[in-house]
C-alpha positions in Angstrom: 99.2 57.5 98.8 95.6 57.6 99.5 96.0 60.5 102.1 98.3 62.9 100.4 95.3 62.4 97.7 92.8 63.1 99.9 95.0 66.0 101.3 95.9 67.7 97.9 91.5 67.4 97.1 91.2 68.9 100.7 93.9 71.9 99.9 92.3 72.8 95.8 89.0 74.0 97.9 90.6 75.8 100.6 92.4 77.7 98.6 89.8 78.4 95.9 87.9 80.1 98.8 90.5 82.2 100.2 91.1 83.0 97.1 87.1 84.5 96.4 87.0 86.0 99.7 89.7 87.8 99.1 89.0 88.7 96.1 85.8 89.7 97.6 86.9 92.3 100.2 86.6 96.2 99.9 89.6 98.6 99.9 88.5 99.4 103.6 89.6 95.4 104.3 92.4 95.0 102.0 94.3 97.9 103.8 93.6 96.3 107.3 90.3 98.7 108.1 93.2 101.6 108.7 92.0 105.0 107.4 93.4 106.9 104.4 91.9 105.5 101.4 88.8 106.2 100.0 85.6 103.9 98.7 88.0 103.0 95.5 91.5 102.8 97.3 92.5 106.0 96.5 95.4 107.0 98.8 95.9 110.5 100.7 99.5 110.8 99.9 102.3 108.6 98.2 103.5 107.5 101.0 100.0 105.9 102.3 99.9 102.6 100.9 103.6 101.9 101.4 102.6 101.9 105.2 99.4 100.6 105.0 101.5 97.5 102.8 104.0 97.0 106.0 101.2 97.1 108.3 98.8 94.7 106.5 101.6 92.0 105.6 103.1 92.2 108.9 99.9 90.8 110.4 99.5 88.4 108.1 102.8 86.9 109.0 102.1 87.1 112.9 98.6 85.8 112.7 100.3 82.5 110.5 103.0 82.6 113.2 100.2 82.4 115.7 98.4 79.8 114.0 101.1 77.7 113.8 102.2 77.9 117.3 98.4 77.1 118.6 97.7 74.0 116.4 101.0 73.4 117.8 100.2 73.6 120.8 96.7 72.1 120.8 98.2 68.9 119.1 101.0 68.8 122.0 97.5 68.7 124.7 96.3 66.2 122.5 99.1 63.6 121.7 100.8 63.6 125.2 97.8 63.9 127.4 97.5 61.4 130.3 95.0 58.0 128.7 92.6 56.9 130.9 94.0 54.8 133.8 97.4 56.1 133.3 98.9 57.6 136.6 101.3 60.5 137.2 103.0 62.4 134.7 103.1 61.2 131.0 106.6 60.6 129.6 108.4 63.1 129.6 110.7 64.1 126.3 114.0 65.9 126.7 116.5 67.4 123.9 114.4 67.3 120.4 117.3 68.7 118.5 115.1 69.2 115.4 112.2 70.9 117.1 114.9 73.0 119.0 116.6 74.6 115.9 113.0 75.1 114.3 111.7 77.1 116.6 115.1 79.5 117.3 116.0 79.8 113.4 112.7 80.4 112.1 111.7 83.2 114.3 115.3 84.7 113.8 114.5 84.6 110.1 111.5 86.3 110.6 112.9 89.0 112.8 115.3 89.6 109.7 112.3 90.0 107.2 110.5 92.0 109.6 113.3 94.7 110.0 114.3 94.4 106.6 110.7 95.3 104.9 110.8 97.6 108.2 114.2 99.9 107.1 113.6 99.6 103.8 110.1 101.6 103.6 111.4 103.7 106.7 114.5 104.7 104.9 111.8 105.9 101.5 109.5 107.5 103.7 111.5 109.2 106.1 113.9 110.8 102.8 113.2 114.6 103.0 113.0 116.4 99.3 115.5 118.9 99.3 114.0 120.9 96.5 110.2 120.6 97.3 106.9 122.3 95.5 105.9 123.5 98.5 107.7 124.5 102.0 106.2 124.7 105.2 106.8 125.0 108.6 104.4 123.9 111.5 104.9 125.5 114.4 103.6 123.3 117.9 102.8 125.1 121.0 100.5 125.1 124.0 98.1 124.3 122.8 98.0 125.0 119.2 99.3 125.1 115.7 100.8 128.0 113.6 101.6 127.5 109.9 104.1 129.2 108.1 104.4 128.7 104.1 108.0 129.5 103.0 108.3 131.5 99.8 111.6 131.5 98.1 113.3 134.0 100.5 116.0 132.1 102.8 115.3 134.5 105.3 111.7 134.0 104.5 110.5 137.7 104.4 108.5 136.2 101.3 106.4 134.0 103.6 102.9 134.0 105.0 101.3 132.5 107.9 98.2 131.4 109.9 98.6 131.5 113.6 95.9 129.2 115.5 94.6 129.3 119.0 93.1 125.8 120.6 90.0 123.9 119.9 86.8 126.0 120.9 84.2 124.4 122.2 80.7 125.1 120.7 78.2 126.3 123.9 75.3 124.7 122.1 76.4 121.1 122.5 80.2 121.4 123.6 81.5 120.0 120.5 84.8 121.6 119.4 84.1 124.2 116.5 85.6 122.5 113.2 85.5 125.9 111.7 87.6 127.4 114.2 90.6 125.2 114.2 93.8 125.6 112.2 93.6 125.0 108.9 97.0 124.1 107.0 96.8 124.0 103.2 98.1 121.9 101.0 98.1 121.7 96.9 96.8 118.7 95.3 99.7 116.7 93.7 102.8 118.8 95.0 105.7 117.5 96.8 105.5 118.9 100.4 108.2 119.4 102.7 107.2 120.2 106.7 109.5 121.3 109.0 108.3 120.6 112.6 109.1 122.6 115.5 108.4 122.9 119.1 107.6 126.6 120.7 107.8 124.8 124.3 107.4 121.2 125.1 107.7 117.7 123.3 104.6 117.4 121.1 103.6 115.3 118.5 102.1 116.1 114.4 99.5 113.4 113.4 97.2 113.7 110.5 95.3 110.8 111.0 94.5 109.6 107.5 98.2 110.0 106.0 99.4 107.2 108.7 102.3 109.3 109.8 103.2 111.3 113.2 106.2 112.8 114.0 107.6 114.1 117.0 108.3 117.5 117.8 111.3 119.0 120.0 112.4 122.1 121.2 115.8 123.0 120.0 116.0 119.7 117.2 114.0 120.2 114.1 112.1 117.2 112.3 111.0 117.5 108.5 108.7 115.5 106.7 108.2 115.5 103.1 105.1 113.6 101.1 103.0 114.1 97.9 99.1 114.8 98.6 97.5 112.8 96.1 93.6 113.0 97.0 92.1 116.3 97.8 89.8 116.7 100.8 89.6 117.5 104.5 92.0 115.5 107.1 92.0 115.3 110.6 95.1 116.2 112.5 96.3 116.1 116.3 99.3 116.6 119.0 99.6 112.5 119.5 102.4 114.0 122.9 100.7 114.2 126.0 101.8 117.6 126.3 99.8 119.3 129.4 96.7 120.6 130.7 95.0 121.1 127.1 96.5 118.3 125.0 93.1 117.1 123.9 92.6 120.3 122.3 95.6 120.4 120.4 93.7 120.1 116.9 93.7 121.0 113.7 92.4 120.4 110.3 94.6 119.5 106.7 92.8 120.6 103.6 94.3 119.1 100.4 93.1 121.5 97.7 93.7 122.6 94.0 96.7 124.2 93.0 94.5 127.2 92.2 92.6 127.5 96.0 96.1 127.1 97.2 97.6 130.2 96.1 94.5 132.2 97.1 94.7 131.1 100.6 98.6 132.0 100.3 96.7 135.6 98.8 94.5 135.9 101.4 97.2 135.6 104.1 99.4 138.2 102.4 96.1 140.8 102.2 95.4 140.2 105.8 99.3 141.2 106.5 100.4 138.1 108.0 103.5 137.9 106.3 107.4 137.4 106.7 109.1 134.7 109.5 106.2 134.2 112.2 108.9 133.9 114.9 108.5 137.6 115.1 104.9 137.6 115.5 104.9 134.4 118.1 103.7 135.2 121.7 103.1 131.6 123.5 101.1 133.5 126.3 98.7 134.9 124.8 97.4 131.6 123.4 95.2 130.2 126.7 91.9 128.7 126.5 89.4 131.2 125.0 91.5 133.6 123.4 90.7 134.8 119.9 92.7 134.4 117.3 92.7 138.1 115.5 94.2 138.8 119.0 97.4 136.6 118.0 97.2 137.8 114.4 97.4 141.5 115.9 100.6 141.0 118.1 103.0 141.5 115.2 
């Protein structure tokens, strides 16, 4: 009686301090230090803190698991170490039937809860919005990005596009020119749909804060379809090693208003780069230090 006392005084404190330092943590901590959020939690899309959730909670269960398996195992070192002037092995204990079905149905149980939580936010984030604000295409190749925004055409003679050309780096200090890279826009609050394609090999779309790649295939199309919710500048990359100049496969995402939206869509149409950019694409011309008005001209 005395010791589950003593136990139950010993648990009230514990918890009281998990409890204030979790209570104490930033956003930054309380979605597992990953990026996409900013100072007050804020998410980049909607789709953000569904996997920042499923990555968070799935180390919490594998760092109890782990816990419980070490004390395990320190307590096993413990209680069946060999005493002082015993010889040879200590006794040796054979068929634990208990201990046995513990330790194959529990981590079959959590196997189930893993891939359960698992499908279930795969299955939301991986549903593409047939009837989306905004339609895009993002066009991979070596070793660059072009972005076409669909207009309501289905042979898309309404759309515009940006064709890119690699990272450049700067001469001063050999830094990659931020203001050089492609640039896809996206409006603030819209639902998004990206279809991926491939122009050559297998590469990979990664925009770093939105917690979300997807692969890339010539000949088999992938779409991906999101809300923005917090306007800014995002970091995006190929994530496929994908040849000589995979590490400058960049680009930047800008999530901006509705209004500086449509006048990038306006500036694209004044500059003529409009209807399917299949017809403008020319995958040689983009090597290493060609300009990108001398893509923009080929069409």
């Amino acid at each position: 009686m005395h010791s589950k006392r003593r136990l139950r005084w010993a648990v009230i404190p514990l918890g009281i301090a998990t409890a204030v330092t979790l209570a104490g943590c930033s956003p930054t901590e309380l979605h597992g230090f990953l990026p996409g959020f900013d100072a007050s939690g804020v998410p980049t899309t909607n789709r953000t803190d569904m996997v920042a959730s499923l990555w968070v909670n799935s180390w919490i269960v594998l760092l109890g698991v782990g816990i419980i398996t070490w004390g395990l195992m320190l307590w096993a070192m413990v209680a069946y170490r060999r005493r002082k002037g015993q010889v040879g092995l200590p006794v040796q204990l054979r068929y634990n039937m208990p201990i046995e079905i513990f330790y194959t149905i529990v981590p079959f149980i959590l196997i189930l809860g893993m891939f359960a939580f698992t499908a279930r936010d795969q299955a939301t984030i991986e549903t593409v919005d047939e009837h989306p604000d905004v339609s895009i295409i993002a066009i991979a190749k070596q070793w660059a990005w072009d972005f076409q925004y669909n207009g309501t055409q289905s042979d898309h003679s309404d759309a515009v596009w940006s064709m890119g050309v690699q990272a450049q780096p700067r001469a001063s200090d050999g830094n990659y020119d931020q203001s050089k890279l492609p640039t896809l826009y996206l409006p603030v609050n819209k639902t998004v749909r990206i279809d991926l394609q491939s122009r050559d090999v297998i590469h990979s779309f990664w925009i770093i804060d939105f917690l979300y790649k997807k692969d890339m295939y010539i000949g088999r199309d992938n779409s991906w379809s999101f809300t923005p919710t917090r306007e800014g500048t995002y970091a995006g990359k190929c994530a496929e090693l994908c040849g000589e100049y995979h590490s400058a496969m960049l680009f930047n995402v800008k999530v901006v208003s509705e209004a500086e939206y449509q006048q990038h869509l306006s500036d694209l149409r004044d500059a003529g780069q409009t209807g399917d950019i299949t017809d403008a694409y020319d995958r040689l011309n983009n090597v290493p230090g060609t300009d990108a008005t001398n893509l923009e001209g080929g069409k």
